[in-house]
C-alpha positions in Angstrom: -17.7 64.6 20.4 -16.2 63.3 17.5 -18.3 63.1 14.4 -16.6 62.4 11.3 -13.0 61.0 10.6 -11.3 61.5 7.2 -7.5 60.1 6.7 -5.4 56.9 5.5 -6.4 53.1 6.1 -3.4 52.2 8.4 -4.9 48.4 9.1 -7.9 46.6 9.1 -8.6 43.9 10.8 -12.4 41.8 11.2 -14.8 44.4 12.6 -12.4 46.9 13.1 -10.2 49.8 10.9 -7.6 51.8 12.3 -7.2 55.7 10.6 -4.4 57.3 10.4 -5.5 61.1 10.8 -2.8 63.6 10.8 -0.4 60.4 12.7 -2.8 60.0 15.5 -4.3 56.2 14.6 -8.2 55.6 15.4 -9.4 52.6 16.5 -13.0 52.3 14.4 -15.5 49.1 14.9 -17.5 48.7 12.1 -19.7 46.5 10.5 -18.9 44.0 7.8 -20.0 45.5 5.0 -18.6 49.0 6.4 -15.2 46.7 6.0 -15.3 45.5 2.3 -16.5 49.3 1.2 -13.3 50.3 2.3 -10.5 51.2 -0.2 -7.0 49.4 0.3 -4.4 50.7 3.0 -3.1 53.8 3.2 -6.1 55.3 0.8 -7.9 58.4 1.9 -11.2 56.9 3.8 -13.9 59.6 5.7 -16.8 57.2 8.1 -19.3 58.7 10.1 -18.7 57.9 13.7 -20.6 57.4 16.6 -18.8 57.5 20.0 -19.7 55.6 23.3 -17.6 56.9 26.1 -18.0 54.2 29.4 -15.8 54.0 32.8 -14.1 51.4 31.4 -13.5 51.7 27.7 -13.9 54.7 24.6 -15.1 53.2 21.5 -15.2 54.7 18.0 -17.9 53.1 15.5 -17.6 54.1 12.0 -20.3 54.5 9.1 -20.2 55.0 4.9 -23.2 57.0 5.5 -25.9 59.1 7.9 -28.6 56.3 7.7 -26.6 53.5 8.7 -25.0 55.6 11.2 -28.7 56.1 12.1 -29.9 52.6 12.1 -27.0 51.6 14.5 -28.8 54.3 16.8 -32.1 52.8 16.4 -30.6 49.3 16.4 -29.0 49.8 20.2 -32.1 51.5 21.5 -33.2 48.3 22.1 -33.1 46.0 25.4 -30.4 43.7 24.5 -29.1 44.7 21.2 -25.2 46.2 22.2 -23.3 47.8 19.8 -21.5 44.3 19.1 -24.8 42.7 17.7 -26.1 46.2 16.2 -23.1 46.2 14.1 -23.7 42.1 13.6 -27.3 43.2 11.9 -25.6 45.6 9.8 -23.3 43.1 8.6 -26.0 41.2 7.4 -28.7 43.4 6.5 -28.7 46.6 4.1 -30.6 49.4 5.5 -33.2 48.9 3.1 -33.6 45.1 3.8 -33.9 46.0 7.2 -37.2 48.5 6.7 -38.5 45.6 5.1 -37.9 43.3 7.5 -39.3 45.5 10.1 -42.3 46.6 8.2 -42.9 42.5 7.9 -42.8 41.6 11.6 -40.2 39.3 10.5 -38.7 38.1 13.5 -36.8 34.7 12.0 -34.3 37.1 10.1 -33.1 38.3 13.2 -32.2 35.0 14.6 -29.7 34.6 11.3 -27.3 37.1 13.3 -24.8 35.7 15.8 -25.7 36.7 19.2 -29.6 37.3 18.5 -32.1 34.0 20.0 -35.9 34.1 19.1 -36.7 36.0 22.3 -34.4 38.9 21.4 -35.7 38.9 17.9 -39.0 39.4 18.4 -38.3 42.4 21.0 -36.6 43.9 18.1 -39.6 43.8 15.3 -41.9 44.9 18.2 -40.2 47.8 19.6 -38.7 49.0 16.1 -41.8 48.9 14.6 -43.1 52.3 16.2 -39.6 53.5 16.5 -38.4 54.0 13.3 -38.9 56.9 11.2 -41.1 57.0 8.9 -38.4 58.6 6.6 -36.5 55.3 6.5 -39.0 52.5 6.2 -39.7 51.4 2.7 -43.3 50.2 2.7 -43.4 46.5 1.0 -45.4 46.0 -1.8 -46.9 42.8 -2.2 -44.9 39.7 -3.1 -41.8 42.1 -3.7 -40.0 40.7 -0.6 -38.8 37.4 0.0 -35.8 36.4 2.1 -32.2 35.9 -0.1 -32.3 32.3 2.0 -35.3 31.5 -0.5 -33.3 32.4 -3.6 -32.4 29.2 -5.6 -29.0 30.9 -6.7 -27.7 31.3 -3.2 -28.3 27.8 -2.4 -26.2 26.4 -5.2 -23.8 29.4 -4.6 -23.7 28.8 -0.9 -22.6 24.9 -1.7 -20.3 25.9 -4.6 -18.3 28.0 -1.9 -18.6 25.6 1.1 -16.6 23.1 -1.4 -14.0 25.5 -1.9 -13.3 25.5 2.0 -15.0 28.5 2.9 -17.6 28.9 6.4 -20.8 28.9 6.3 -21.4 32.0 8.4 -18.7 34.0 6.2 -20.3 32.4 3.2 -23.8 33.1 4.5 -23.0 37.2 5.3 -21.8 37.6 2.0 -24.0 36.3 -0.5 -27.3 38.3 1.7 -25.5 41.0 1.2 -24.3 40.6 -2.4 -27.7 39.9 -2.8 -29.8 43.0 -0.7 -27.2 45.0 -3.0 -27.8 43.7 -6.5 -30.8 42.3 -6.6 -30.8 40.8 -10.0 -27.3 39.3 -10.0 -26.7 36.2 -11.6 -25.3 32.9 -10.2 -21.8 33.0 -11.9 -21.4 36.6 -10.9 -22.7 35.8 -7.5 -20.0 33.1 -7.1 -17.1 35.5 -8.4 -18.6 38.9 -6.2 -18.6 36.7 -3.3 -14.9 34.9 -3.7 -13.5 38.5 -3.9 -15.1 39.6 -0.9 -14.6 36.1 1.3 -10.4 36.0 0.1 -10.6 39.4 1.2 -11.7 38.6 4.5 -9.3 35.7 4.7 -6.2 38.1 4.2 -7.6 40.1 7.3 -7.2 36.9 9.7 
């Protein structure tokens, strides 16, 4: 079983790096943010990896760290929720945002990730909610928690980035999680964090 991977960024591509350890090249699925965490090619890179070994197929997932490799186990525990759409969650959500969101019953955050309908969604708050350790929820304080959607910056940062020819959906994934990350960012620096890390994306297509 493999565990953890340390060598060079030979390519990445969207969802996926390939490591180059000692010439043998890895094929690693990861999440988004995983993806823009990740130095530049041929830079030393170590993920966390969980392995799913089928009849048909051997896939390597790779994480920065134990609890989102954790989460990802939690994530695909239940009914419904494949690795594809765990890793779709974590693209979206930090592990932090996603105690929260847990914690909150908060089923209509779910249904912002591709793949996930309101059925799924509210399995996943109901099932998780006795599931996950207590070591990794955050317990919400009152009125400390509101949804980035809610936040008047990302709305005029969402349109300022829509006119500049960007997707939604890219647009949408990278300002919740500019904004789960830095939590008092501004809208001009929210605009510039977020044009790094969508051109980035565009030089992987």
């Amino acid at each position: 079983m493999i565990a953890k991977l340390t060598g060079l960024i030979d390519e990445v591509g969207e969802g996926w790096i390939i490591l180059d350890v000692r010439g043998v090249g890895y094929l690693i699925f990861c999440s988004q943010k995983t993806i823009e965490q990740a130095p530049k090619k041929f830079s030393e890179y170590s993920l966390f990896i969980e392995t799913h070994i089928r009849e048909d197929h051997f896939h390597l997932y790779g994480f920065n760290d134990l609890i989102e490799q954790q989460w990802f186990k939690i994530l695909i525990s239940v009914q419904g929720v494949g690795a594809k759409v765990a890793l779709a969650i974590q693209s979206l959500y930090e592990p932090n945002i996603l105690s929260k969101l847990i914690s909150n019953q908060d089923k209509s955050a779910f249904t912002k990730v591709s793949g996930i309908g309101p059925k799924l969604a509210l399995r996943i708050v109901n099932e998780l909610k006795d599931k996950v350790p207590s070591s990794l929820m955050i317990e919400p304080k009152l009125n400390e928690y509101s949804l980035p959607n809610d936040r008047e910056d990302r709305i005029n940062a969402e349109s300022a980035l829509i006119n500049l020819g960007f997707r939604k959906t890219d647009i949408d994934q990278v300002l919740v999680s500019l904004i789960s990350e830095q939590k008092e960012i501004g809208l001009e620096d929210l605009i510039r964090e977020s044009l790094k890390r969508l051109n980035k994306r565009r030089e992987l297509i």
